[in-house]
MMTF fields as JSON, N, C-alpha, C and O atoms, coordinates in Angstrom:
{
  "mmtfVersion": "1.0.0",
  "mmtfProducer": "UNKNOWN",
  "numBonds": 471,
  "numAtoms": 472,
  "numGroups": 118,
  "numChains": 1,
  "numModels": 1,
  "chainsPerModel": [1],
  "groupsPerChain": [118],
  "chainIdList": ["A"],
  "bondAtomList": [4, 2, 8, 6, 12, 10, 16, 14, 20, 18, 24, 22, 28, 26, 32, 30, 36, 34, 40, 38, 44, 42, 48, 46, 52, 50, 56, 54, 60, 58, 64, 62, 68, 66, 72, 70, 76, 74, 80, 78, 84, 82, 88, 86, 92, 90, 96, 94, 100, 98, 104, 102, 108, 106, 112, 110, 116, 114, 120, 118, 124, 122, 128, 126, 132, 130, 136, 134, 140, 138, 144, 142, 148, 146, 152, 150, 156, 154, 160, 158, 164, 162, 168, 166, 172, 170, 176, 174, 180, 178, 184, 182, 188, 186, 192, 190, 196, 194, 200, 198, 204, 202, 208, 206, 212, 210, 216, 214, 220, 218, 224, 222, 228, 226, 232, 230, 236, 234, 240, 238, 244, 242, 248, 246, 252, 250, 256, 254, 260, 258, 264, 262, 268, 266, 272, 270, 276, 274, 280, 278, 284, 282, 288, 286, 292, 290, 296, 294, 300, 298, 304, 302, 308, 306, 312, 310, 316, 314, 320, 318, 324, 322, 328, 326, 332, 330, 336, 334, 340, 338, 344, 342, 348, 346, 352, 350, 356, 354, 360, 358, 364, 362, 368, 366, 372, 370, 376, 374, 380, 378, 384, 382, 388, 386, 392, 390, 396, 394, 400, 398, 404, 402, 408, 406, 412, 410, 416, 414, 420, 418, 424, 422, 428, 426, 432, 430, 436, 434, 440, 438, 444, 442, 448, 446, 452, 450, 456, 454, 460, 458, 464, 462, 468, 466],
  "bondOrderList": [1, 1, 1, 1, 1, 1, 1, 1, 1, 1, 1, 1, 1, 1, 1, 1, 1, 1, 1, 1, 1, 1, 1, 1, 1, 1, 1, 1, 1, 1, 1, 1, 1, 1, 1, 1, 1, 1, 1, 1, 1, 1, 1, 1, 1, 1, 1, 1, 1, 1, 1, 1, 1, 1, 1, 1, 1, 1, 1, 1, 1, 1, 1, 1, 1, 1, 1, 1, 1, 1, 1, 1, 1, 1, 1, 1, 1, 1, 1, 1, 1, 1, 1, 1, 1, 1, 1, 1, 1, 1, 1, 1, 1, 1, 1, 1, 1, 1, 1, 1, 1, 1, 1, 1, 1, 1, 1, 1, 1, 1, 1, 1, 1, 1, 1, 1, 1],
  "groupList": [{"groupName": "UNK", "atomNameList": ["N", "CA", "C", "O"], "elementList": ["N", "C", "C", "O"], "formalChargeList": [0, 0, 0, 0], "bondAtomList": [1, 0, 2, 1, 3, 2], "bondOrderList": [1, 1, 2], "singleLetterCode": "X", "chemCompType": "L-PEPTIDE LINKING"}],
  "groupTypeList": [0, 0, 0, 0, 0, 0, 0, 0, 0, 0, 0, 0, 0, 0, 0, 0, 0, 0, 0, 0, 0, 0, 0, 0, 0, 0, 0, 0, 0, 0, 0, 0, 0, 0, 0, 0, 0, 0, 0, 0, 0, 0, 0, 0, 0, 0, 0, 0, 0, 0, 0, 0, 0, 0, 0, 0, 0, 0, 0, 0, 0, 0, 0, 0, 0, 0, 0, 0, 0, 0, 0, 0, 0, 0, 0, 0, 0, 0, 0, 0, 0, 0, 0, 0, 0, 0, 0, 0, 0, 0, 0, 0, 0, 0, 0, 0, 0, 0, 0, 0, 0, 0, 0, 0, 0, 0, 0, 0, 0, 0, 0, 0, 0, 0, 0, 0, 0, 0],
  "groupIdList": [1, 2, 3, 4, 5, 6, 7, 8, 9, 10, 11, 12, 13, 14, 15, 16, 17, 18, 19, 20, 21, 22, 23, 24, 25, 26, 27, 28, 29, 30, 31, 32, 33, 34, 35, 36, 37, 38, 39, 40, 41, 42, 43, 44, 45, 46, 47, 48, 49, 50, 51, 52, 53, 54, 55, 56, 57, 58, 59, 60, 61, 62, 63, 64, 65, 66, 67, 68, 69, 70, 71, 72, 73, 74, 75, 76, 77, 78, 79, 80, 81, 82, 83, 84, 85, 86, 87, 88, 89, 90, 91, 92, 93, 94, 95, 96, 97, 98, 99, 100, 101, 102, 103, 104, 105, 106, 107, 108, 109, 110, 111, 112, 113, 114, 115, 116, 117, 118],
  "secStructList": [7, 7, 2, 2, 2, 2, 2, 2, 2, 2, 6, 7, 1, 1, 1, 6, 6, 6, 6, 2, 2, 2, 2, 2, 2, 2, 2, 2, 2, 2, 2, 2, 6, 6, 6, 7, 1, 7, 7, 7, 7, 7, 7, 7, 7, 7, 6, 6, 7, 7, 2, 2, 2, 2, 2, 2, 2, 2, 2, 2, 2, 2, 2, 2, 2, 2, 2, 2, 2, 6, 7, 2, 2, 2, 2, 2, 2, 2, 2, 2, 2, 7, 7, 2, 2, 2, 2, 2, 6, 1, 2, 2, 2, 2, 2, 2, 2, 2, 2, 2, 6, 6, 1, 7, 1, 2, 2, 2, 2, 2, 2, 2, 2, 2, 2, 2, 2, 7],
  "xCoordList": [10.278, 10.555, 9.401, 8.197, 10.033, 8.86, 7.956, 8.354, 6.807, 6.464, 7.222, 7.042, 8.061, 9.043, 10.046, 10.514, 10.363, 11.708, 11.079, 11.908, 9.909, 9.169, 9.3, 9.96, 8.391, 8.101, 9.562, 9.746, 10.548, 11.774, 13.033, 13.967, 12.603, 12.602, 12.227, 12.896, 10.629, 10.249, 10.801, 10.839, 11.037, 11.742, 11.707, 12.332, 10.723, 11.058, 9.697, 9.033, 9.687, 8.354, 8.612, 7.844, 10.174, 10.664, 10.873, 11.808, 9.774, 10.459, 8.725, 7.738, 8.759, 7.747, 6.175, 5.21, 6.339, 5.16, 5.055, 4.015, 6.087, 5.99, 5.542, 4.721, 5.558, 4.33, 3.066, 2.109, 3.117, 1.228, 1.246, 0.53, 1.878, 2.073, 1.74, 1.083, 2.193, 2.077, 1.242, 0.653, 0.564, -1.092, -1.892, -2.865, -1.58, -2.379, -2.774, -3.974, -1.807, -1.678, -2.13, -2.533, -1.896, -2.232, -3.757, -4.375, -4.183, -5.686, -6.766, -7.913, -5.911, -6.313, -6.462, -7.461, -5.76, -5.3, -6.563, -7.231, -6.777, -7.66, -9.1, -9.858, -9.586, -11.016, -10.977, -11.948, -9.545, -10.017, -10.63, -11.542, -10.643, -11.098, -12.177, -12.738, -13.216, -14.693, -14.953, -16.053, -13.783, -14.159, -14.907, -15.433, -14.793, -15.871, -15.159, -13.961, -15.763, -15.011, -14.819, -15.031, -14.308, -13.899, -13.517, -13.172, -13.229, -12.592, -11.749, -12.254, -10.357, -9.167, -9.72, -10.428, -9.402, -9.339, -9.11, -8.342, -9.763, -9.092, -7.862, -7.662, -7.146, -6.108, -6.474, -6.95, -6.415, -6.673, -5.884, -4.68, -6.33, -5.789, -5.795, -6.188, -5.492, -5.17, -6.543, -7.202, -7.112, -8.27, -8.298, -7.159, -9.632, -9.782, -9.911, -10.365, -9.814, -9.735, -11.156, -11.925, -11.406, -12.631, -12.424, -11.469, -13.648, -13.765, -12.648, -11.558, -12.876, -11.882, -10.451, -9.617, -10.227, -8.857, -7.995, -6.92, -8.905, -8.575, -8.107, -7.152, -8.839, -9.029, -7.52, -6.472, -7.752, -6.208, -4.89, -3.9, -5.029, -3.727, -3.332, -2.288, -4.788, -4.803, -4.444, -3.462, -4.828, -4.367, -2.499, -1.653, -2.291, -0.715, -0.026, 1.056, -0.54, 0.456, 0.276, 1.187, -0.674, -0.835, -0.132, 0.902, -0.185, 0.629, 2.046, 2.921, 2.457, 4.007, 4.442, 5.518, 3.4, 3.829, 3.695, 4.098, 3.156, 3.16, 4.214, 4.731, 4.905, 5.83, 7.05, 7.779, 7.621, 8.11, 8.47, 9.605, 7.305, 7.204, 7.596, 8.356, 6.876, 6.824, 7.421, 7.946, 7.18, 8.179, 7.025, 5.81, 8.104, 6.963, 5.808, 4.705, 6.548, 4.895, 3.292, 2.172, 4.01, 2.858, 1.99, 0.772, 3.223, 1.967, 1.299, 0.592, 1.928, 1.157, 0.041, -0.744, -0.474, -1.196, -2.709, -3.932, -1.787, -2.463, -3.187, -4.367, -2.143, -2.209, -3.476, -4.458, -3.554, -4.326, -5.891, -6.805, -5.87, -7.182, -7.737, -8.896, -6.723, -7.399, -8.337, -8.281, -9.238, -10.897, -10.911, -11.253, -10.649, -10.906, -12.887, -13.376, -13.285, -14.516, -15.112, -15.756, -15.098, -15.531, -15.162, -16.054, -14.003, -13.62, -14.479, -15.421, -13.973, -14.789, -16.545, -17.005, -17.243, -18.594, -18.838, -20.02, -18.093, -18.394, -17.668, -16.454, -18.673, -17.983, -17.141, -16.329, -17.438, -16.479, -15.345, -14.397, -14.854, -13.534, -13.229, -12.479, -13.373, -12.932, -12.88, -11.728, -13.616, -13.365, -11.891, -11.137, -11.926, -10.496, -9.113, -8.073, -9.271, -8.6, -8.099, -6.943, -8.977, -8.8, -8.263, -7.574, -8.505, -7.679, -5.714, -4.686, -5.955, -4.731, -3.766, -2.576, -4.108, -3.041, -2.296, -1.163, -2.462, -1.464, -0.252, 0.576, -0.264, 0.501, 1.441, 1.265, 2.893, 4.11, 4.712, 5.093, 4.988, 5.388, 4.763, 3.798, 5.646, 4.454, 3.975, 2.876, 4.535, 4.23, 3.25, 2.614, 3.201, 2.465, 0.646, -0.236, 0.871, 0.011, -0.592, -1.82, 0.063, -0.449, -1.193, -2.278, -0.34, -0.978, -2.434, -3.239, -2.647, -3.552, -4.925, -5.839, -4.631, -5.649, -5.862, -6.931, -4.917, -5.622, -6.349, -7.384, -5.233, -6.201, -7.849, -8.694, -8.122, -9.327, -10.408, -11.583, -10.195, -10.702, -11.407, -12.486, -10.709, -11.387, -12.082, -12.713],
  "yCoordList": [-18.601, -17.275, -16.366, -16.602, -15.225, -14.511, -13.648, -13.801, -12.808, -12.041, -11.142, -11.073, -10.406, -9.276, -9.689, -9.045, -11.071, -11.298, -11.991, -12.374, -12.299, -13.152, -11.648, -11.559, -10.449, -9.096, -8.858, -8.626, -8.846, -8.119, -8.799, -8.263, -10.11, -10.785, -11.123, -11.752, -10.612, -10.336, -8.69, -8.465, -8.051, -6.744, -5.426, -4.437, -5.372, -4.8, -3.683, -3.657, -2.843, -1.404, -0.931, -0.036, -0.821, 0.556, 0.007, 0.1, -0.52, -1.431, -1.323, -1.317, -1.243, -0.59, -1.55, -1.197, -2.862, -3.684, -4.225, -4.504, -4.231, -4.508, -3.938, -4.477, -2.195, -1.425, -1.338, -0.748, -2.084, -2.348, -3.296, -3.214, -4.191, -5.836, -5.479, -6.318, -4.157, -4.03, -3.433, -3.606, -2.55, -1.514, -2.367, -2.267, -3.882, -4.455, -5.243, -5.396, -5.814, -6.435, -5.754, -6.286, -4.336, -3.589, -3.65, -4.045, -3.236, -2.857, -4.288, -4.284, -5.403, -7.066, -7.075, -7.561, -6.703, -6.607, -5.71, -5.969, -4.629, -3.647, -3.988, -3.875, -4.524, -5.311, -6.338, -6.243, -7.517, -8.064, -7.371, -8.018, -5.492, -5.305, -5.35, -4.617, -6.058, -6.258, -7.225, -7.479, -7.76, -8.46, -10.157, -10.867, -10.617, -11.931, -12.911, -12.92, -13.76, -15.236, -15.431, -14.758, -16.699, -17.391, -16.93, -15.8, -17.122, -16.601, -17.442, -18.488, -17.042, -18.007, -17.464, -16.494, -17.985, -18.083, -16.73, -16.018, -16.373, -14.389, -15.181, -16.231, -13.865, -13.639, -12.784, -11.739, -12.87, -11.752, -10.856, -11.112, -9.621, -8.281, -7.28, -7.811, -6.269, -5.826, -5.468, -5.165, -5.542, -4.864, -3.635, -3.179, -2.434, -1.408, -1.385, -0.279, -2.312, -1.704, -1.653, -2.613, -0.456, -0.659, -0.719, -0.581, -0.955, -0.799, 0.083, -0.373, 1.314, 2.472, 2.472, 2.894, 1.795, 1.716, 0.348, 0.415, -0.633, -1.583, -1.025, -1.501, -0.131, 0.197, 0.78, 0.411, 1.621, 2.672, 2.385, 3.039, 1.403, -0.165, -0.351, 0.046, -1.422, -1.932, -0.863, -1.231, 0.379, 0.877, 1.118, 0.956, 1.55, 1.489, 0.612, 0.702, -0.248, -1.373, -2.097, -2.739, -1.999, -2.327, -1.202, -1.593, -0.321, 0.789, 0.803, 0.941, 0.706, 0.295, -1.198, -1.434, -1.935, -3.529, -3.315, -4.305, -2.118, -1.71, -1.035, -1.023, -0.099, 0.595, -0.253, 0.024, -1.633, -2.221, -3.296, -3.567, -3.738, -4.813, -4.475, -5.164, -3.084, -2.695, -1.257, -0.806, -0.654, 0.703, 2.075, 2.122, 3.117, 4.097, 4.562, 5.024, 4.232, 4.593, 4.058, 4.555, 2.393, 2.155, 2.513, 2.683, 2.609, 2.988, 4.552, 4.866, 5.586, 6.631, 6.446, 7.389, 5.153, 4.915, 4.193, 4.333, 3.482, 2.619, 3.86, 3.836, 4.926, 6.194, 6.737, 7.035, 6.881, 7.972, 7.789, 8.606, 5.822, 4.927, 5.31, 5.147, 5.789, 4.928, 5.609, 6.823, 4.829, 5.429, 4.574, 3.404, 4.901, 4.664, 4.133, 3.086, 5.183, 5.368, 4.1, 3.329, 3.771, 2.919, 1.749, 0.905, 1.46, 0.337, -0.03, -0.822, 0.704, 0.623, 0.339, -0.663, 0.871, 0.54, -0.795, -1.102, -1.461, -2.871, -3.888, -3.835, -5.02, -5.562, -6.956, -7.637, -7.151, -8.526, -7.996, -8.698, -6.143, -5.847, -5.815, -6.775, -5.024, -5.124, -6.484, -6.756, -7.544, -9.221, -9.837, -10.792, -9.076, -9.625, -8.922, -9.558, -7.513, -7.386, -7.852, -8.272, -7.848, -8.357, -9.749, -10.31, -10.394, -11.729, -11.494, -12.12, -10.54, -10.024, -9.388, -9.679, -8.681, -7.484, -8.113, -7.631, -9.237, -9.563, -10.619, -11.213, -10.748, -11.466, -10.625, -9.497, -11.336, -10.372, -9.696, -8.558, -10.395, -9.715, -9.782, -10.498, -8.573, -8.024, -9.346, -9.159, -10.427, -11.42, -12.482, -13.266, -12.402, -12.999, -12.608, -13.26, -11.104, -10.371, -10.375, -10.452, -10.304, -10.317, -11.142, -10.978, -12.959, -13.835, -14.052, -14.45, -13.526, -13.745, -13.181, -13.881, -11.685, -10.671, -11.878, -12.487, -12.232, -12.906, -14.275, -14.849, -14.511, -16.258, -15.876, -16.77, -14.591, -14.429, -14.364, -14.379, -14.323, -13.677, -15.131, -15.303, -16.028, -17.535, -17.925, -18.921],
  "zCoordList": [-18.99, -19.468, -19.036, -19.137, -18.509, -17.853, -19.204, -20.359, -18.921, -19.657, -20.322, -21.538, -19.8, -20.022, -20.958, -21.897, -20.504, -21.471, -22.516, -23.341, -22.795, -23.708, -24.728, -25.764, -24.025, -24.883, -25.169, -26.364, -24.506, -25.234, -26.285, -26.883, -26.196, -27.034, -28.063, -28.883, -28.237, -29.889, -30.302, -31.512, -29.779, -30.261, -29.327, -29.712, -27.653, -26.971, -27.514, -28.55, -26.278, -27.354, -27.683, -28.035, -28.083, -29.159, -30.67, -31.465, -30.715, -32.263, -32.803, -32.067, -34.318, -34.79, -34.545, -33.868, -35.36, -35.037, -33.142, -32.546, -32.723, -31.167, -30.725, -29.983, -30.667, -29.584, -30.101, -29.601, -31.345, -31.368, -30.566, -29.568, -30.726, -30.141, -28.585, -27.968, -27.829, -26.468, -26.51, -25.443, -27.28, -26.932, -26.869, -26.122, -27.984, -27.982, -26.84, -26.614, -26.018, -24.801, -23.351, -22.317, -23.704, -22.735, -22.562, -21.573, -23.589, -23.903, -23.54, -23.092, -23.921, -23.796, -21.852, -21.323, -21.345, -19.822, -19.336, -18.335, -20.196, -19.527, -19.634, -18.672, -21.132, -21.247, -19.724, -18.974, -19.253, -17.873, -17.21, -16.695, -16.669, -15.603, -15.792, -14.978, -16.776, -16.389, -15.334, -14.843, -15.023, -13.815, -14.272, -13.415, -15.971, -15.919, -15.891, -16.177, -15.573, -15.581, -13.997, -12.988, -14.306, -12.744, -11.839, -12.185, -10.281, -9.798, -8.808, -8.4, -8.326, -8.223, -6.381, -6.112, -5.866, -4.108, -3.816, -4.463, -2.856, -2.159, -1.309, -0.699, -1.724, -0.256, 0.712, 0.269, 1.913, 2.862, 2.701, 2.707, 2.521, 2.516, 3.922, 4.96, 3.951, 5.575, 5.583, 4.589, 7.265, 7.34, 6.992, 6.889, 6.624, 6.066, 5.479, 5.183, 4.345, 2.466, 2.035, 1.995, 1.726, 0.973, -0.86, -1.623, -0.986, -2.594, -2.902, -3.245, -2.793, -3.308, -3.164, -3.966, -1.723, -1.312, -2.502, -3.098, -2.46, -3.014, -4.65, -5.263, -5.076, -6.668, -6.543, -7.073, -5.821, -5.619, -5.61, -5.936, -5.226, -4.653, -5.828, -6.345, -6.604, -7.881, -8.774, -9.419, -9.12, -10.679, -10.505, -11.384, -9.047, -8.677, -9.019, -9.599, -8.718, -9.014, -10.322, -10.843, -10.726, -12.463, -12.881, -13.421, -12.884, -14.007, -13.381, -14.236, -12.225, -11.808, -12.724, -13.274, -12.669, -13.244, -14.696, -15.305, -15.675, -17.074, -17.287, -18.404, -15.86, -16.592, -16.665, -17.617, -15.559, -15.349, -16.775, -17.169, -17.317, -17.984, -19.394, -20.075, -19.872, -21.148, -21.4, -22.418, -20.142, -20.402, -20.214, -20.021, -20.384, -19.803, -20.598, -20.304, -21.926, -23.063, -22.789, -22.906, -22.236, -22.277, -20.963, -20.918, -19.562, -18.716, -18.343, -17.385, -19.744, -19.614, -20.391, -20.294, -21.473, -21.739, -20.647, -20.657, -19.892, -18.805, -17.685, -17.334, -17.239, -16.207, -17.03, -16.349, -18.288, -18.947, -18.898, -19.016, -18.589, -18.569, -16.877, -16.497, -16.111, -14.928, -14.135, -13.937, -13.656, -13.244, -12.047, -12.215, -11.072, -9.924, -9.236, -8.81, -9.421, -9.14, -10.142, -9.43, -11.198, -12.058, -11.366, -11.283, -10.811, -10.33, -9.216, -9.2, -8.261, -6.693, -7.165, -6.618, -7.819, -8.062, -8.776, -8.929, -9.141, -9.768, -8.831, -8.633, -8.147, -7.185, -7.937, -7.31, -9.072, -9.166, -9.411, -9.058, -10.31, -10.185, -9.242, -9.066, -8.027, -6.729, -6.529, -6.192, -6.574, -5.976, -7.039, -6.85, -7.866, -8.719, -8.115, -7.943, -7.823, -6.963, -6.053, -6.006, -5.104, -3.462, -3.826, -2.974, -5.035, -5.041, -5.676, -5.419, -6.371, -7.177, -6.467, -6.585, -5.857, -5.164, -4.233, -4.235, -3.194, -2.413, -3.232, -2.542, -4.604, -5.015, -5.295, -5.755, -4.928, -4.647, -5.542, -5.267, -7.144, -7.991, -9.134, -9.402, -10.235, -11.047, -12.066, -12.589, -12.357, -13.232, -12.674, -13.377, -11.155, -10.049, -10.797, -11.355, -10.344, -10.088, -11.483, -11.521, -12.634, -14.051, -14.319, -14.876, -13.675, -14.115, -14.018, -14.861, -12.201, -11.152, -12.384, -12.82, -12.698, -13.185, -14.409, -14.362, -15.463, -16.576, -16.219, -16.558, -15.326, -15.161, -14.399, -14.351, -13.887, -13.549, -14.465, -14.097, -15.161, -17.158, -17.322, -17.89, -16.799, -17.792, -17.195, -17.55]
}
């Protein structure tokens, strides 16, 4: 059972204790971008990417994979967080990236970011 149908299965984010249940998850997702813990193998990414490019990629497709997963509340919550510049200047976020972003879909890519955490 994927993430999504796990969340819409306890009651979805339009249901009262569930969108704490998802701020809370969101916010759990967003402490990862400190970047600590292990780190899972890089994928090669296209040449060019710098720090910044990489960040740019990453908040896209995390807040596409928030609005996807949980709906649009939460990723104007996620949109409202995102700091680019903060990213690109810390190199293990960028190294969690560059391992995250070539994974194809958004539950791929979720996993990738949490299992980097441990």
């Amino acid at each position: 059972m994927t993430f999504g149908e796990r969340f819409h299965a306890a009651g979805g984010p339009n249901k009262g204790p569930s969108m704490r249940a998802a701020t809370m998850l969101v916010l759990s997702v967003l402490a990862v971008f400190a970047g600590c813990g292990g780190k899972p193998k890089k994928k090669e990414l296209p040449a060019g990417q710098g720090a910044t490019g990489t960040c740019e990629r990453a908040a896209d497709k995390y807040s596409a994979c928030i609005r996807e997963k949980l709906g649009p509340d939460a990723a104007r919550i996620v949109e409202s967080k995102r700091d680019v510049a903060s990213c690109a200047a810390d190199p293990k976020t960028v190294s969690m990236y560059e391992t995250c972003l070539p994974e194809a879909d958004c539950d791929a890519f979720m996993k990738c970011i949490t299992d980097y955490a441990k």
